[in-house]
C-alpha positions in Angstrom: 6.5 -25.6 -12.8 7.2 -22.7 -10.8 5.2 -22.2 -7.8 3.5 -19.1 -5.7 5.4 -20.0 -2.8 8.4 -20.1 -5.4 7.8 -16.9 -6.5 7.4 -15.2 -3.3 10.6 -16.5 -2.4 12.3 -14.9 -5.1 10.4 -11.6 -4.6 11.9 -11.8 -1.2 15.2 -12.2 -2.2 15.1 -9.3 -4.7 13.6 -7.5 -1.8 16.8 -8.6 0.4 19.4 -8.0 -2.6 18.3 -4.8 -3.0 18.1 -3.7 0.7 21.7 -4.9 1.0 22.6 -2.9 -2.2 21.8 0.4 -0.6 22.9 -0.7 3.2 19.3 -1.4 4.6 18.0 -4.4 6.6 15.2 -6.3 4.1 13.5 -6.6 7.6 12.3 -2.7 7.3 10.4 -3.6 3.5 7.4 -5.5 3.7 6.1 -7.6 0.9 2.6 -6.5 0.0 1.1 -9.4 -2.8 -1.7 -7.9 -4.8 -4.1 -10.3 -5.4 -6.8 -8.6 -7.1 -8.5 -10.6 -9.9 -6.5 -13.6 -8.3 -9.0 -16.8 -6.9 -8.8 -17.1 -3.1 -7.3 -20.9 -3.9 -3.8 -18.3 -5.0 -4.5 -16.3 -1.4 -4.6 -19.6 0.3 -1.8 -20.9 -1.3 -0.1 -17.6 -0.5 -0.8 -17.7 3.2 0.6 -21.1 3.4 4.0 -19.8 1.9 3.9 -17.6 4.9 2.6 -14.4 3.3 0.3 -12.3 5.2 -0.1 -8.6 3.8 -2.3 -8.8 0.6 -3.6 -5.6 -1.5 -7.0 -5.6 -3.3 -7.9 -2.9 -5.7 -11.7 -3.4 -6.0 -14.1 -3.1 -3.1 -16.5 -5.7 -3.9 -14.0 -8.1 -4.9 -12.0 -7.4 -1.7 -14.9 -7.2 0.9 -15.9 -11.2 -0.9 -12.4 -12.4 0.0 -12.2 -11.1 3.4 -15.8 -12.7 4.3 -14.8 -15.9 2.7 -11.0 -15.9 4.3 -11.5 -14.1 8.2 -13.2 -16.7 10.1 -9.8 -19.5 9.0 -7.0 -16.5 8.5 -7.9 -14.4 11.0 -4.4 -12.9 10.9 -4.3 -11.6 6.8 -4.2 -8.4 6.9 -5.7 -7.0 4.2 -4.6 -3.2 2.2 -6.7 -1.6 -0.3 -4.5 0.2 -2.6 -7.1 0.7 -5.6 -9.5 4.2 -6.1 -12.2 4.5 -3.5 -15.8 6.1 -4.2 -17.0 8.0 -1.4 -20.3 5.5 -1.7 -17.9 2.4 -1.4 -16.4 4.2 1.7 -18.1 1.9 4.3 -16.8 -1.6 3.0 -13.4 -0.1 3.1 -14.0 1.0 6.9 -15.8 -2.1 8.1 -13.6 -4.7 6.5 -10.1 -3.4 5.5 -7.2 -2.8 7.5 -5.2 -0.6 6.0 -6.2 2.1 3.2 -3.4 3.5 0.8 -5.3 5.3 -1.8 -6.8 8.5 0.4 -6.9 11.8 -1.2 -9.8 13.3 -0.3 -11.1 15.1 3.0 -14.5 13.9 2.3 -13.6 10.1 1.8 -11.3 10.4 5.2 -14.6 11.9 7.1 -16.7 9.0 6.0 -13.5 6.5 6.8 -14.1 8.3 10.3 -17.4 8.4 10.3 -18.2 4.6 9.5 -15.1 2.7 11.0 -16.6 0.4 13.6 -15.6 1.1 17.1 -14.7 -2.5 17.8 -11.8 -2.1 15.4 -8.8 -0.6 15.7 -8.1 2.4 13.8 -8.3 2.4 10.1 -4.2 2.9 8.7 -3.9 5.3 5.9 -1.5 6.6 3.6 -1.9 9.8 1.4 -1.4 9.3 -2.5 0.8 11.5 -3.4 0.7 12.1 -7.7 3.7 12.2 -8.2 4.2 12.3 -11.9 1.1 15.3 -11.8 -0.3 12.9 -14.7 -4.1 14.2 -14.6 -5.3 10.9 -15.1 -3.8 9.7 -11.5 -5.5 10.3 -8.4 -3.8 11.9 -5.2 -2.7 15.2 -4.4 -0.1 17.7 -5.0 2.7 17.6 -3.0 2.1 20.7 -1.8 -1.4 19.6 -0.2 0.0 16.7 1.7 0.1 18.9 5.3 -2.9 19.6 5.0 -4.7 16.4 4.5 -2.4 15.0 7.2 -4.1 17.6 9.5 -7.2 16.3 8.4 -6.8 12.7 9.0 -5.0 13.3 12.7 -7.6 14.8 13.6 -9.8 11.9 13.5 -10.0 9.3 16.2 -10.8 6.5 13.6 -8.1 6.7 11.4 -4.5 6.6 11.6 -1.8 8.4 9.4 1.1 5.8 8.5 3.0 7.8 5.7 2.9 8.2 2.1 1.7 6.4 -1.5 2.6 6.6 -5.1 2.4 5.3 -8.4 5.1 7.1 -10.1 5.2 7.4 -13.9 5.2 4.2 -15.9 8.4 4.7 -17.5 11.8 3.0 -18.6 13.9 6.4 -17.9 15.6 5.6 -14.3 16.5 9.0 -13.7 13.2 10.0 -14.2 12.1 7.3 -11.4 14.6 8.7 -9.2 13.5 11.8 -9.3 10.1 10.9 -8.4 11.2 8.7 -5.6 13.4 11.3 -4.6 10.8 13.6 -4.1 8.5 11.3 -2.2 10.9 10.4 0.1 11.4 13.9 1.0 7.5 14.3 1.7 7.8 11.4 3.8 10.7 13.0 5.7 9.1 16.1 6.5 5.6 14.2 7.5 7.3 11.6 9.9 9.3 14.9 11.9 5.9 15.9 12.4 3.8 12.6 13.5 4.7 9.8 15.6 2.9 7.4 13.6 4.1 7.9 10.2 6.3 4.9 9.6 5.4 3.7 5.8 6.6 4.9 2.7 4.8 2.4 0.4 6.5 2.6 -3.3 7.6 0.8 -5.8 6.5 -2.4 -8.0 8.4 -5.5 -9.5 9.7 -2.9 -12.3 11.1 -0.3 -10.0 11.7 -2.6 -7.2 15.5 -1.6 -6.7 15.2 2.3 -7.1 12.3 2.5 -4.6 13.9 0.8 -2.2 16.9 2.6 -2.6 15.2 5.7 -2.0 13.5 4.5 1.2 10.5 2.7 0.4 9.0 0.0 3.5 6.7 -1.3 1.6 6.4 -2.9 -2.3 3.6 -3.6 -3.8 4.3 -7.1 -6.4 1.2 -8.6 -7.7 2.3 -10.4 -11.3 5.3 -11.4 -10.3 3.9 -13.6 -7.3 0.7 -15.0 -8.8 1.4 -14.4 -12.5 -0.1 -12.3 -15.1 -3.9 -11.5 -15.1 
């Protein structure tokens, strides 16, 4: 029976393959396991197999494992990568460490606003949609300098670069186009500010092409703790 530890081990050596494919060093993509949905036994068992970046997609969900997990894991550090209402804002700022999903000036205020000072900045990234499907959040391309204005301006957060969920598709070219594109918005934001160092892109289907293309972070969820 294949194990979680197994399987992280062969996400990391696709990771590594396809870093070496395109002339990178694996140690500039991080593994980012998505565990929503997935008991805190799988986390645990996760943690042991020396993962510690984990992405949660629902608030409630996410704000349970963190109580149940800081106190003994002090050092998970914990990504939420799903939508965010601006009435769920203050779980995210109180417990999360990293926010991927912000596209909004509003929800970045009340990040601000509601991040306790005894924490360190909040790290965001700006979704980008990518694909312009209208039923994906993030902004236009186009808007990306000025929520970045938005966000530097506030002492409690910190801008780290870029997200997408590009279009769920088979069509590679397609996939490089989008990731082409990104890439280039992460560029031009990174000239601009010092802390801008994460491109997170790409899942266990697009894996190779993301990377390719520059992406520092994945984000592989099924393929580490099986299907939901």
């Amino acid at each position: 029976m294949t194990t979680i530890a197994d399987r992280i081990s062969i996400a990391q050596s696709r990771i590594n393959q396809a870093a070496q494919n395109c002339s990178r060093s694996p140690n500039e993509i991080i593994l980012l396991a998505v565990s929503k949905t997935k008991p805190i036994s799988d986390i645990i068992a996760a943690y042991q197999a020396g993962q510690r970046q984990f992405g949660e997609n629902y608030v409630q969900e996410g704000e349970t494992k963190i109580n149940a997990l800081q106190a003994d894991y002090p050092d998970i550090e914990w990504h939420f990568i799903g939508p965010l209402q601006s009435n769920k804002t203050k779980i995210i700022a109180e417990h999360f460490d990293w926010m991927h999903t912000l596209s909004r000036d509003k929800i970045a205020q009340r990040l601000n606003e509601q991040r306790p000072s005894n924490k360190p900045p909040l790290n965001v990234c700006i979704q980008v949609n990518i694909s312009q499907e209208e039923s994906k959040s993030g902004v236009n391309g186009a808007d990306v300098a000025t929520l970045a204005l938005t966000i530097t301006s506030l002492p409690h957060l910190t801008l780290r670069g870029l997200m997408a969920i590009p279009t769920a598709t088979d069509d590679v070219q397609l996939q490089q186009q989008e990731f082409s594109q990104l890439k280039h918005l992460f560029d031009q934001l990174k000239q601009q500010y010092p802390s801008v160092d994460t491109l997170s892109m790409g899942m266990s289907g697009d894996m190779d092409i993301a990377i390719a293309n520059g992406s520092t972070m994945v984000r592989i969820g099924s393929a580490i703790f099986g299907e939901r």
